[in-house]
Backbone bond lengths (Angstrom), bond angles and torsions (degrees), N, CA, C in turn:
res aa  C-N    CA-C-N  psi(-1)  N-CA   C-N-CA  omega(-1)  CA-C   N-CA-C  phi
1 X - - - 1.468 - - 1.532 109.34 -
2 X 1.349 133.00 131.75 1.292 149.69 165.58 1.722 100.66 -49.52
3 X 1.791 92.99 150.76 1.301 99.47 -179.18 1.577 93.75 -120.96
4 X 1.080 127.43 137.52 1.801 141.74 141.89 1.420 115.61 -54.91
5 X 0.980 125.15 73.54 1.259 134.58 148.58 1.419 140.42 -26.45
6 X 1.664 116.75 107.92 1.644 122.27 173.36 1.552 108.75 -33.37
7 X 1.191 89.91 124.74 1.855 101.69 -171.88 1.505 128.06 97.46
8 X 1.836 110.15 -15.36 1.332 111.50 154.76 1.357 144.40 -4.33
9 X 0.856 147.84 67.55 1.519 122.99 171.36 1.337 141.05 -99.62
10 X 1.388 132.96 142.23 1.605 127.52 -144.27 1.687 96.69 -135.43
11 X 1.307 114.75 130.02 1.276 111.32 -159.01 1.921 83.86 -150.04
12 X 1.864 91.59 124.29 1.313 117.68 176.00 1.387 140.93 -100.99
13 X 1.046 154.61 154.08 1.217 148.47 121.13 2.722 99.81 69.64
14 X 1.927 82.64 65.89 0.943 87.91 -178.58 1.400 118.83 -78.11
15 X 1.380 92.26 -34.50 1.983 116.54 -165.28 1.695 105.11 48.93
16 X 1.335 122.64 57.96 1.414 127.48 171.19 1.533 95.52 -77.14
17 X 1.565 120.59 141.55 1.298 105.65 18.61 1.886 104.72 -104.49
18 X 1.512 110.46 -12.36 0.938 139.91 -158.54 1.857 106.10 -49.14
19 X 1.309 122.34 -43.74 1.397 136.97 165.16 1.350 116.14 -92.40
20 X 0.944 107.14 45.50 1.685 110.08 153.75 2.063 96.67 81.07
21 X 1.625 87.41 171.62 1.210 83.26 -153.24 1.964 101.96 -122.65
22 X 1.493 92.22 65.99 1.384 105.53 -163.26 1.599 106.87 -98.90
23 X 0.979 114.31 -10.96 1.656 142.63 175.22 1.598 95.07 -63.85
24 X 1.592 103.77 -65.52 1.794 89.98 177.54 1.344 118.73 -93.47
25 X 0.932 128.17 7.24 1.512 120.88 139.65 1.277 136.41 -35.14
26 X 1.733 104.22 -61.72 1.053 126.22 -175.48 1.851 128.28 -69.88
27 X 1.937 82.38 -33.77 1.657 74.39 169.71 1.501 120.09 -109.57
28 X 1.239 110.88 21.81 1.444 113.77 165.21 1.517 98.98 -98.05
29 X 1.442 134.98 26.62 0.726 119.68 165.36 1.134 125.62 -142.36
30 X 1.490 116.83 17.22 1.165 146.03 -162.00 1.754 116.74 -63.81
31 X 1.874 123.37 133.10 1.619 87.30 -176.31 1.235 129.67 -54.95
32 X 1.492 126.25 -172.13 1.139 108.45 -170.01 1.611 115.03 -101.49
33 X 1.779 109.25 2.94 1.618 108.63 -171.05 2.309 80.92 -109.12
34 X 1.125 88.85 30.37 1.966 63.59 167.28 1.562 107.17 -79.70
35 X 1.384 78.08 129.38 1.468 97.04 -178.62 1.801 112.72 -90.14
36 X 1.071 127.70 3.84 1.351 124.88 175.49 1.533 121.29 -171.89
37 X 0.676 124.50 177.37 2.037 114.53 -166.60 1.867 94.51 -168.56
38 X 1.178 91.77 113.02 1.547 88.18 169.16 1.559 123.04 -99.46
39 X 1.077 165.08 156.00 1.407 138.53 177.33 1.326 116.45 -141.59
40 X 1.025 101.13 81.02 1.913 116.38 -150.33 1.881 108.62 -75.74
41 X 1.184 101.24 59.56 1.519 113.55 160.20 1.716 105.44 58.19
42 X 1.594 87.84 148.37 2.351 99.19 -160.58 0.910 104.83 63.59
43 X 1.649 119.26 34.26 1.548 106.17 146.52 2.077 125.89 -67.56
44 X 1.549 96.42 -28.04 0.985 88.71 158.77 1.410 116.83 -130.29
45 X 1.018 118.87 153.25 1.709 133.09 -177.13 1.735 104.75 -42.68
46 X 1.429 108.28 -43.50 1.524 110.95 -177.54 1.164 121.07 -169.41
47 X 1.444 112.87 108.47 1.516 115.95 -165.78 1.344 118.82 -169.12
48 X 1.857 114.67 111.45 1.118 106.55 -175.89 1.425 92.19 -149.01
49 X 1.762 97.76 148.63 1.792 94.11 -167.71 1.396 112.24 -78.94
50 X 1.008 130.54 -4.07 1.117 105.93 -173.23 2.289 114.36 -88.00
51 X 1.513 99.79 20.69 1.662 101.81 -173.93 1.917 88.86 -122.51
52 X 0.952 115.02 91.43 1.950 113.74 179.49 1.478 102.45 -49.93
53 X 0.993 122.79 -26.62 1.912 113.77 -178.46 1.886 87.68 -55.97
54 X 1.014 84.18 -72.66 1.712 107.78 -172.64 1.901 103.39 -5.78
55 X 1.404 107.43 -88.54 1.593 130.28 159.54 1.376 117.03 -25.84
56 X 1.155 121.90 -52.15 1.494 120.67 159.00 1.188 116.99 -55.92
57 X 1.363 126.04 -59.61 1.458 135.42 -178.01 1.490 116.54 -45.51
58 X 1.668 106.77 -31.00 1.408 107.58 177.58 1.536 113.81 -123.67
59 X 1.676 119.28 29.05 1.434 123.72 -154.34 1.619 107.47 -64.45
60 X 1.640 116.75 -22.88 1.271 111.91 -164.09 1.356 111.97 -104.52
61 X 1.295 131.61 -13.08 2.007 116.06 132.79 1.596 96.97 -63.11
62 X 0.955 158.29 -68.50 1.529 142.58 -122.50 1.848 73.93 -84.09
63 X 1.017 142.79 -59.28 1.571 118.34 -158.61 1.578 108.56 -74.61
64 X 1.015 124.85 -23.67 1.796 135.97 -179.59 1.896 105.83 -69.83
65 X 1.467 111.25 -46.41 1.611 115.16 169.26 1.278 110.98 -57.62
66 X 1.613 121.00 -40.63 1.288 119.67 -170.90 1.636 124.07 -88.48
67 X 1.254 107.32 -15.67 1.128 113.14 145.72 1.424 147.30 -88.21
68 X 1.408 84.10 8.31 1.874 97.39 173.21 1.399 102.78 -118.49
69 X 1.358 115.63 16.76 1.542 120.42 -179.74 1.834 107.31 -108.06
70 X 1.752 105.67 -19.36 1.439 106.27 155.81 1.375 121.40 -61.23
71 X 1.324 136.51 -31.87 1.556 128.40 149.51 1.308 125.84 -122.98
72 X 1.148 127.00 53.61 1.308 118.41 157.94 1.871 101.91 -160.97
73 X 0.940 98.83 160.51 2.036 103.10 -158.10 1.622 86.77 -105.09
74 X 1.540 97.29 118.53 1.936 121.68 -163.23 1.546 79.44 -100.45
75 X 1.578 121.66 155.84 1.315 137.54 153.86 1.294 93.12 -135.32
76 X 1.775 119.99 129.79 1.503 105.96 175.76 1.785 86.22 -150.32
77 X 1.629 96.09 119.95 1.620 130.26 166.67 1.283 117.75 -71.96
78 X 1.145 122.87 84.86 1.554 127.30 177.87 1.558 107.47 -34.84
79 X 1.547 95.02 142.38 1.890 96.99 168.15 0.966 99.72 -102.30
80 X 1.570 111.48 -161.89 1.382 136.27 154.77 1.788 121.14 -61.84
81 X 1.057 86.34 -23.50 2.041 91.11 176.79 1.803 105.93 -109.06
82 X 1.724 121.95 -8.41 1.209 109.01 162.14 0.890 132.31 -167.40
83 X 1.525 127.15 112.47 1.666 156.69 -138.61 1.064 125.58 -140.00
84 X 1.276 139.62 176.93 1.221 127.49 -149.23 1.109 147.86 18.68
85 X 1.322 100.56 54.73 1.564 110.00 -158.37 1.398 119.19 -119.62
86 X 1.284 115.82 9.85 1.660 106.43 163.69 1.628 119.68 -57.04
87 X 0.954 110.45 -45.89 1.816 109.76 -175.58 1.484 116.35 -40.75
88 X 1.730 108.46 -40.11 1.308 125.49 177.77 1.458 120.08 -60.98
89 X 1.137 97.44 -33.70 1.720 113.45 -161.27 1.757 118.22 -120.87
90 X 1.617 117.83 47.59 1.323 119.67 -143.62 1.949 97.95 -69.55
91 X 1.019 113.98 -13.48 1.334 110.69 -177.30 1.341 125.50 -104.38
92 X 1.840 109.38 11.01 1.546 133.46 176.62 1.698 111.85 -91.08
93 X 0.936 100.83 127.39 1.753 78.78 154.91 1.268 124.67 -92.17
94 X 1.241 115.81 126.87 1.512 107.60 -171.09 1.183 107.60 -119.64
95 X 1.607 128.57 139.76 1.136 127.00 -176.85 1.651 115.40 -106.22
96 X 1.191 141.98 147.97 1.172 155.02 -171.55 1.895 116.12 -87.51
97 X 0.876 115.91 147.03 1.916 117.68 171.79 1.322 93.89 -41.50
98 X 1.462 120.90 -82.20 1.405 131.36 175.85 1.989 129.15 -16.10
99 X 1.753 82.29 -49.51 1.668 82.26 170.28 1.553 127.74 -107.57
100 X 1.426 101.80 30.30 1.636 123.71 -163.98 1.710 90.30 -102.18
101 X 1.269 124.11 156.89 1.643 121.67 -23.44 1.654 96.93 -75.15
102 X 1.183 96.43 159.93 1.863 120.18 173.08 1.280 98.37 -110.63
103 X 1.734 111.48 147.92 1.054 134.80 -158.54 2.121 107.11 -116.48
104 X 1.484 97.30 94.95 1.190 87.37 -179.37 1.734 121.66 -111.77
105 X 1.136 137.51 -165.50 1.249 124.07 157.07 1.609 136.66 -137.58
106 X 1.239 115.74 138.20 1.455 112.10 -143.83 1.962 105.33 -117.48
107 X 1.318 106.28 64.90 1.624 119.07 -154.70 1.332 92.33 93.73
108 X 1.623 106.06 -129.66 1.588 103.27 -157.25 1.437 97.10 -114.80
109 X 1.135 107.93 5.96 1.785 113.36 154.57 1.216 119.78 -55.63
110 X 1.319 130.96 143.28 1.514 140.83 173.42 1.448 108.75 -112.65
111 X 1.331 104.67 124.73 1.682 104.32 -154.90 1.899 100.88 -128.92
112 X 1.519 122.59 106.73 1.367 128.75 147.51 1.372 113.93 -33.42
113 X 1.276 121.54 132.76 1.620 136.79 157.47 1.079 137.64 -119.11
114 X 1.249 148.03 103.11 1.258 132.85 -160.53 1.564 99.72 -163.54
115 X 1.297 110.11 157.39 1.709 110.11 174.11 1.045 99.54 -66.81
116 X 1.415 138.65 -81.86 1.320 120.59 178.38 1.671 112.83 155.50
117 X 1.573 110.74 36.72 1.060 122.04 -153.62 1.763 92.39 -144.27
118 X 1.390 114.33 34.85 1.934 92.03 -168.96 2.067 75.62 -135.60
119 X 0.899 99.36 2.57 1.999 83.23 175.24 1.552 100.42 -155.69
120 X 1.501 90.79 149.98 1.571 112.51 -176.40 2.151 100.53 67.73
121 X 1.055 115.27 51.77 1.282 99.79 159.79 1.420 108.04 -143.94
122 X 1.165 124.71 -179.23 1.874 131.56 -141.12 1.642 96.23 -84.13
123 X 1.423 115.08 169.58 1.384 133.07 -178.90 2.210 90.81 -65.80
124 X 1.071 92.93 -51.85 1.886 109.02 -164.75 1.609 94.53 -52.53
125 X 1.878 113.75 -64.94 1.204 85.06 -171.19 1.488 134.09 -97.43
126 X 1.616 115.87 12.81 1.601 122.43 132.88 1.346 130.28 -25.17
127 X 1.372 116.13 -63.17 1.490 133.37 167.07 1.671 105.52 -53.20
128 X 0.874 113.85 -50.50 1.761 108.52 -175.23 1.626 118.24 -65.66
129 X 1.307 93.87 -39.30 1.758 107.11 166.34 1.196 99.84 -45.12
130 X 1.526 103.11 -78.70 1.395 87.09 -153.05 2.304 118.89 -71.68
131 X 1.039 101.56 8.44 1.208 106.71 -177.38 1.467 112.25 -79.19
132 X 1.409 94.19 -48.50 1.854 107.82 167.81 1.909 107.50 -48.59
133 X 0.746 89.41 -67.06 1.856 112.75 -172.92 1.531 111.82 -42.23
134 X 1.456 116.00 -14.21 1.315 125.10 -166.56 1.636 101.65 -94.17
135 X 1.106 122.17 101.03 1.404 113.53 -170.58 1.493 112.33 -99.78
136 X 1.939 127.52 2.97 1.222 105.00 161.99 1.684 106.52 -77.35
137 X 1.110 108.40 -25.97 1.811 106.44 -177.13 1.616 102.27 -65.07
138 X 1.569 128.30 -61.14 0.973 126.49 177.74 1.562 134.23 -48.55
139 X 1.478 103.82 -12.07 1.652 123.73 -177.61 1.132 111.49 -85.80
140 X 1.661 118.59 -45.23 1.415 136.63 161.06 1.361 122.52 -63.18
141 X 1.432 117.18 -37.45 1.586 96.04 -164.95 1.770 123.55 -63.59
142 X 1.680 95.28 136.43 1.436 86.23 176.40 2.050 139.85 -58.64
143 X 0.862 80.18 -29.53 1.576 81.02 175.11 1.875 102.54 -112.56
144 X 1.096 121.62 57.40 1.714 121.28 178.40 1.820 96.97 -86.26
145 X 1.121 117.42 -42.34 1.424 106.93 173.04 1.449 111.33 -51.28
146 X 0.999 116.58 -63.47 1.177 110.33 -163.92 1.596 116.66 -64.03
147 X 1.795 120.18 -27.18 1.066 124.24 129.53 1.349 134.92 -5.08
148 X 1.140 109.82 -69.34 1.742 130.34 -164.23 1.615 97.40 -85.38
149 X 1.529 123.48 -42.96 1.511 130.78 -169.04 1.587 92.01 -69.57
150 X 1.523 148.31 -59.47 1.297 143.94 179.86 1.650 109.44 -57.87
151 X 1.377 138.72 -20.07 1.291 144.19 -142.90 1.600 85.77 -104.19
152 X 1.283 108.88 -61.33 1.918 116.88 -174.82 1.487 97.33 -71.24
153 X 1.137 135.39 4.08 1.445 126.56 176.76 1.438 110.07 -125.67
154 X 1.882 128.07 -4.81 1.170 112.15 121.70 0.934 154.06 -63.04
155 X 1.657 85.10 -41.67 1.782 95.35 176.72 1.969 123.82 -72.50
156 X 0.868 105.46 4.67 1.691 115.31 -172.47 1.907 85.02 -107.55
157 X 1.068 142.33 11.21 1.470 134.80 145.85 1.221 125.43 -128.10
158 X 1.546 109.83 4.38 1.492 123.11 161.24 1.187 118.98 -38.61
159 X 1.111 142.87 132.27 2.195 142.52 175.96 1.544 70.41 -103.39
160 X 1.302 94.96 124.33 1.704 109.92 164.09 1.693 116.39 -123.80
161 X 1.440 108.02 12.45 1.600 121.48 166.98 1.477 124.70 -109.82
162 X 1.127 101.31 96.42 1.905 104.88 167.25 1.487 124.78 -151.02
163 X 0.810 136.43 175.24 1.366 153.85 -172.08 1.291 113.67 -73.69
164 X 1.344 148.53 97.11 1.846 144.07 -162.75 1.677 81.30 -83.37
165 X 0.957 97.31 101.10 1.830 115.79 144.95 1.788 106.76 -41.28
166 X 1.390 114.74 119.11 1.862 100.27 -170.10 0.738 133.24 25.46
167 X 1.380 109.51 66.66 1.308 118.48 172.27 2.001 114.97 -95.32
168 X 1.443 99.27 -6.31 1.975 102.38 174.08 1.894 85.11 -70.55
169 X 1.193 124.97 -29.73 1.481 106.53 -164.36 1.606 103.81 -86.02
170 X 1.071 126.07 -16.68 1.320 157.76 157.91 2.081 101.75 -27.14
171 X 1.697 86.40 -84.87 1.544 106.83 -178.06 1.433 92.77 -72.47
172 X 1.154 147.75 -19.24 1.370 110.72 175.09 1.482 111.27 -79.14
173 X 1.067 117.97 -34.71 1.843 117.43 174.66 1.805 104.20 -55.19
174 X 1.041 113.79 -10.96 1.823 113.34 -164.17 1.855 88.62 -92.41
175 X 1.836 104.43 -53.37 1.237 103.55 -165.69 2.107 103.59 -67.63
176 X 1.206 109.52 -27.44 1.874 112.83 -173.09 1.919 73.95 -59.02
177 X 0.787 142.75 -77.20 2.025 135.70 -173.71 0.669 130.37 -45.42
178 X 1.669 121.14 -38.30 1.942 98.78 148.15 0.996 126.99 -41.42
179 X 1.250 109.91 -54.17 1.336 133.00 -159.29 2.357 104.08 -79.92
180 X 0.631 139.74 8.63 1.526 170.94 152.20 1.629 110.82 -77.03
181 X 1.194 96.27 -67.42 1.589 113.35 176.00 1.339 123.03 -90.36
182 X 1.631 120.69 31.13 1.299 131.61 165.17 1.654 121.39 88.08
183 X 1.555 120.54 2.38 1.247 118.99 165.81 1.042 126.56 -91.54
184 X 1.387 132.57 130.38 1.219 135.71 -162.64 1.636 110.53 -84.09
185 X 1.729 112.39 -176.09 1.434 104.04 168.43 1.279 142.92 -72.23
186 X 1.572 90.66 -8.81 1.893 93.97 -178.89 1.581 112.38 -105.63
187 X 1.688 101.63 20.73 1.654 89.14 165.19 1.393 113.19 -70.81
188 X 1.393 119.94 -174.19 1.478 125.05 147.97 1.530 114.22 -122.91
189 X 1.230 116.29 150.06 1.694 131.83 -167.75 1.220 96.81 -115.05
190 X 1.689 116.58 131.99 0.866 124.62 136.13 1.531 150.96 -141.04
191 X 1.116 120.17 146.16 1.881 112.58 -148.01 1.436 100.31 -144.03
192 X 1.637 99.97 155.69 1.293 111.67 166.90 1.358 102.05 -117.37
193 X 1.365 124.59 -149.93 1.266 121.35 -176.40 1.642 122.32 118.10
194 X 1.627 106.96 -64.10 1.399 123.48 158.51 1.150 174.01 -65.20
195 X 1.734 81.89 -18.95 1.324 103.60 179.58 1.288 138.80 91.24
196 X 1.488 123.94 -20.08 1.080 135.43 -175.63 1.378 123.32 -101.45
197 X 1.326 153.29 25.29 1.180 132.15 125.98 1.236 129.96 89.36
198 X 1.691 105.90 21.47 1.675 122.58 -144.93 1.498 108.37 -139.67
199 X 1.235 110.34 137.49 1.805 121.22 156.34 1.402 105.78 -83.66
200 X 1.641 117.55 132.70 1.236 122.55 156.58 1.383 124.65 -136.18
201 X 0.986 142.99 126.02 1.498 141.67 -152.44 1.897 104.84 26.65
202 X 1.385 104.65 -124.47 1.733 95.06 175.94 1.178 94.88 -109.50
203 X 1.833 128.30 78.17 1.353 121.27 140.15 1.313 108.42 -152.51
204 X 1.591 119.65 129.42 1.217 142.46 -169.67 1.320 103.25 -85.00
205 X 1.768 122.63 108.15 1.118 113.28 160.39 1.461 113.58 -93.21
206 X 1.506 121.41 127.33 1.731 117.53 -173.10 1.072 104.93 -66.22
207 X 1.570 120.89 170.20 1.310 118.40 -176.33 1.961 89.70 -105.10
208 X 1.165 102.29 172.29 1.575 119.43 -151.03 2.119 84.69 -110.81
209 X 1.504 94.27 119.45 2.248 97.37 -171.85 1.705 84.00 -56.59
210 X 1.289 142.00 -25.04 0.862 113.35 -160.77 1.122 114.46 -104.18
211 X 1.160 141.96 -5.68 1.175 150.77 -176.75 1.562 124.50 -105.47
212 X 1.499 104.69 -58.28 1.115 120.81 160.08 1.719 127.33 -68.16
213 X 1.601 102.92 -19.30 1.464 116.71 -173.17 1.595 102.49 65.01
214 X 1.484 138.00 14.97 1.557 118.55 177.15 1.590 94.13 -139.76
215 X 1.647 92.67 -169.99 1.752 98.58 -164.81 1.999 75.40 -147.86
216 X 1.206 94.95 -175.88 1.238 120.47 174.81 1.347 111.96 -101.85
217 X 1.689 108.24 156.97 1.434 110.31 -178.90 1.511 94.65 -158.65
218 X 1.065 106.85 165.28 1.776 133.82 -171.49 1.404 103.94 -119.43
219 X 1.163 111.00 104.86 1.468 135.42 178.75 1.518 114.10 -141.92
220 X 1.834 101.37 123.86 1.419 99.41 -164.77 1.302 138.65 21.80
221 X 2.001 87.30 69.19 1.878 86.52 -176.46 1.244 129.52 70.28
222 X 1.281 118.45 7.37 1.835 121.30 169.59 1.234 124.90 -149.21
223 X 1.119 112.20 158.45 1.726 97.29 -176.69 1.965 107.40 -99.65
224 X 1.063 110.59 125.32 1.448 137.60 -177.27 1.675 99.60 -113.19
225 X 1.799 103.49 139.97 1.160 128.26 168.07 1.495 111.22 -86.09
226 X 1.276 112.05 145.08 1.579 132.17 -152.74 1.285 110.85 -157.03
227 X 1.926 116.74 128.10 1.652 100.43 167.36 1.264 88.97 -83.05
228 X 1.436 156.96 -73.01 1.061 152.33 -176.05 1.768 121.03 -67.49
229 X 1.509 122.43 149.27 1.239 106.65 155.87 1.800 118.85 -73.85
230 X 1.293 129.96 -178.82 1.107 128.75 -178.16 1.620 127.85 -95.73
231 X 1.141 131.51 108.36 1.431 128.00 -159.36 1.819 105.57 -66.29
């Protein structure tokens, strides 16, 4: 089992490039002994390798991650806005919906990871996952440009900041699925996905750089909210 490392930092739900461009700010400026970077999916607004507009559209995070993946050990959890992305990132580990959450440990805590989109969500948008995710269909379809050209021109007027109305009843339907799928009560969860920026029983929802303006950090053994990590 992987360890989370003092000095960690886990950074969510950027939606680059479309919300500002505080994502590369942050890691061009990162200290210089971080020892690990997690990047727990919506780092970018829209990006999947198998559409080349796509990769271009976002080439200058995808070359800035990969060069911060020559020294420092990247873990990056695909979201819902960006998948298929090992090819891009050969020196990341990247984990898939499928192989989400990963089981790491944070001291002698045992800690769930996942963006935060693979339990407790509807029959409808299951089916869409995996429809997106299918990249011989997506390689073929005839009109996918034009697809992708309406998708970046919703999503660039999307409001992607608000308040989840019950959302503790929310994480408890997430935690009844760990717990389904073999995790007990004394793990800890943690996810992005939502936006909100919150501890609730033992599951850490990260706060979203763009919304919340912070990321997470590992300080003496816990994870603490941060606009900056700590030099």
């Amino acid at each position: 089992m992987r360890a989370i490392k003092e000095g960690a930092i886990f950074i969510a739900d950027s939606h680059y490039p479309h919300h500002g461009e505080a994502i590369i700010e942050l890691l061009t400026s990162l200290p210089p002994n971080t020892p690990q970077l997690f990047l727990m999916g919506d780092i970018f607004d829209i990006l999947f390798a198998h559409a080349p507009f796509l990769i271009e559209y976002n080439q200058k995070l995808i070359d800035l991650i990969n060069a911060l993946s020559d020294s420092i050990e990247i873990f990056y959890f695909e979201g819902n806005h960006d998948f298929n992305l090992q090819a891009l990132f050969p020196k990341v580990t990247v984990y898939t919906l499928k192989q989400q959450p990963q089981i790491f440990t944070l001291g002698v805590q045992s800690v769930g990871l996942a963006h935060g989109d693979r339990f407790a969500m509807s029959k409808g948008y299951r089916f869409y996952t995996r429809f997106i995710r299918n990249q011989t269909l997506m390689r073929y379809l005839p009109f996918k440009q034009k697809l992708i050209n309406r998708q970046i021109d919703l999503l660039k007027k999307k409001k992607i900041c608000k308040k989840f109305e019950g959302f503790e009843k929310r994480v408890e339907r997430i935690l009844r699925c760990y717990r389904l799928h073999g995790y007990d009560d004394n793990f800890e969860v943690i996810e992005g996905h939502y936006h909100q920026g919150t501890f609730y029983q033992n599951y850490i929802a990260l706060p979203s750089l763009v919304c919340q303006k912070e990321i997470a950090f590992v300080e003496n053994g816990a994870i603490v909210f941060k606009t900056k990590p700590t030099t």
